[in-house]
N, C-alpha and C positions, 0 to 999 in steps of 0.2 A: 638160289632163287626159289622163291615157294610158291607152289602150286597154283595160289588163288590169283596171283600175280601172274605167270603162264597163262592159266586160261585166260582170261581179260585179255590182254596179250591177244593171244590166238584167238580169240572171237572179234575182237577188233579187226584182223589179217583177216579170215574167214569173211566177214561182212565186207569189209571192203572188196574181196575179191571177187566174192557175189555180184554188188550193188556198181561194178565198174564193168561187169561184164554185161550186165543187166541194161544198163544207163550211162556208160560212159563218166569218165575220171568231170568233167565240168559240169555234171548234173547229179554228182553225189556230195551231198556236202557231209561236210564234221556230223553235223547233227543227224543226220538219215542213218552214217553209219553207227553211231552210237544206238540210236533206238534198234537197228537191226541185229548188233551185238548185245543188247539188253543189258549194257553198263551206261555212266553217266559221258556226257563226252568232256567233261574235268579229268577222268580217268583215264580217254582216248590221250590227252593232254600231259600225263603223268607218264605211260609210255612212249609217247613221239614227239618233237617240237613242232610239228606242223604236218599238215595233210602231205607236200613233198616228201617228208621224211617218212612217214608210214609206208606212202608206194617203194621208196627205195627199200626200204625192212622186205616188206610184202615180196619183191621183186627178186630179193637173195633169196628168201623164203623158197618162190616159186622156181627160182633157180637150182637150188638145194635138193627140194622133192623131187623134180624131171632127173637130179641127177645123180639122187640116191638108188631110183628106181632104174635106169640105163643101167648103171655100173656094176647092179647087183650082181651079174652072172659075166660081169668084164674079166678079163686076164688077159695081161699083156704077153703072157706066154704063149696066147693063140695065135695063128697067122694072121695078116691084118685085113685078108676081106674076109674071115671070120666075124672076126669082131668087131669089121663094119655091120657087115648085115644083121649081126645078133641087136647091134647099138640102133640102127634105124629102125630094125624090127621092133625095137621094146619101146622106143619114141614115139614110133606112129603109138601103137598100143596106149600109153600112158597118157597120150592127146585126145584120143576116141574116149578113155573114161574117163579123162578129165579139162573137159574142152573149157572151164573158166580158166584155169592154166592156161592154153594153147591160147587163147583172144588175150590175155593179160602180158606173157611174155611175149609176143607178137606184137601189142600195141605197144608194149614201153621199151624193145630192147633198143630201137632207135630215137627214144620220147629223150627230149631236151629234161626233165624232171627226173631221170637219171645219174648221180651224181659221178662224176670218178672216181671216186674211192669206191662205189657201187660198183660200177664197172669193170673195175681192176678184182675186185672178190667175185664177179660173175665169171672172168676168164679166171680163177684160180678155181674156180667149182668148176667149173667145164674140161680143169685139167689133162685130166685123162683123154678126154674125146680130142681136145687139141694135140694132146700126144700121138692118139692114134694116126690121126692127120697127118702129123711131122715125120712120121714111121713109114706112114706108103708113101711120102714125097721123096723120102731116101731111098727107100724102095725103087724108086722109078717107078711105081703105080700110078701117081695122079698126074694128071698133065704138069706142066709146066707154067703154073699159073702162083700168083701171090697166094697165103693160107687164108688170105680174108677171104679172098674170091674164092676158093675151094668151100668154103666155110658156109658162106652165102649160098654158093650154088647148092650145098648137101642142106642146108636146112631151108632154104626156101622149098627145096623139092619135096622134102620130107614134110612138112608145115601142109602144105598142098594138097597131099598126098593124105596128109588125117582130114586137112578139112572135105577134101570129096569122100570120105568112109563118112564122118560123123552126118553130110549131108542127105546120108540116105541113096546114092544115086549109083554108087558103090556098094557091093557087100565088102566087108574086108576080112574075105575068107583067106584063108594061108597058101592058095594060089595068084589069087592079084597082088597080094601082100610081096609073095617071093616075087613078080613079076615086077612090080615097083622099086623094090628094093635093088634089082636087077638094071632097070632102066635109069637110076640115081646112082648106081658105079658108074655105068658107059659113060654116065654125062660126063665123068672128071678121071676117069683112067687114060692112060696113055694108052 
């Protein structure tokens, strides 16, 4: 794939992520985001078949980056409230600098314009984190609950948890930080 083709590409993603965070997915059209990617939108057209299809791209995308960034300093040879708290800790982190991510995957990961095939490659990127999951449920670490609902409860808490840092009302010094991180085990430990 060549270069000039990526960028286009990637500034189409870029712009839409912007202009959805900005104004919401029903007040961005084809055209807004073309002029904000400074390409034609015959070329937004070239790489997606439809505005649905670009947010699903955009959505692996945004999936992919959260969970390049988590996993960097992951090893499953750690114990696993290690590698809980190191995973929450880098999440909250990754959502404070980059809060279009945190409103994008937040708004679409339960959006109807999500396809299954989408779907199925976001829990394969998420891999790991669901591994971990699976690990303190044999463990006897987390309560006795379904992994969806484990799942739910740690990333609603964590989602929360960036959005009161990023609002200012919060500092998210590496005291409330461990103190968070702390009260999102309790919720789901046995």
């Amino acid at each position: 794939m060549d270069n000039k083709f990526e960028d286009k590409k990637q500034a189409a993603l870029q712009a839409t992520l912007e202009l959805i965070a900005e104004q919401g997915f029903h007040a961005t059209p084809m055209s807004q985001i073309a002029k904000r990617a400074n390409i034609g939108v015959g070329t937004i057209y070239r790489y997606f078949n439809s505005k649905e299809d670009l947010i699903n791209a955009l959505y692996i995308e945004s999936k992919a980056r959260l969970s390049n960034y988590v996993l960097r300093n992951y090893s499953e040879s750690k114990p696993v409230r290690e590698c809980f708290n190191q995973l929450i800790h880098d999440t909250i982190y990754y959502f404070i600098d980059n809060s279009s991510h945190l409103s994008f995957i937040e708004q679409y990961s339960n959006s109807p314009l999500i396809s299954t095939e989408t779907r199925k490659e976001g829990l394969r990127i998420a891999g790991p984190t669901i591994g971990l999951f699976k690990r303190a449920m044999e463990q006897g670490l987390f309560k006795e609950l379904p992994l969806q609902i484990i799942g739910a409860l740690i990333s609603g808490a964590t989602i929360s948890f960036a959005k009161l840092y990023l609002s200012g009302d919060v500092n998210p010094d590496e005291n409330s930080l461990t103190a968070s991180i702390n009260a999102i085990w309790d919720m789901v430990k046995r």
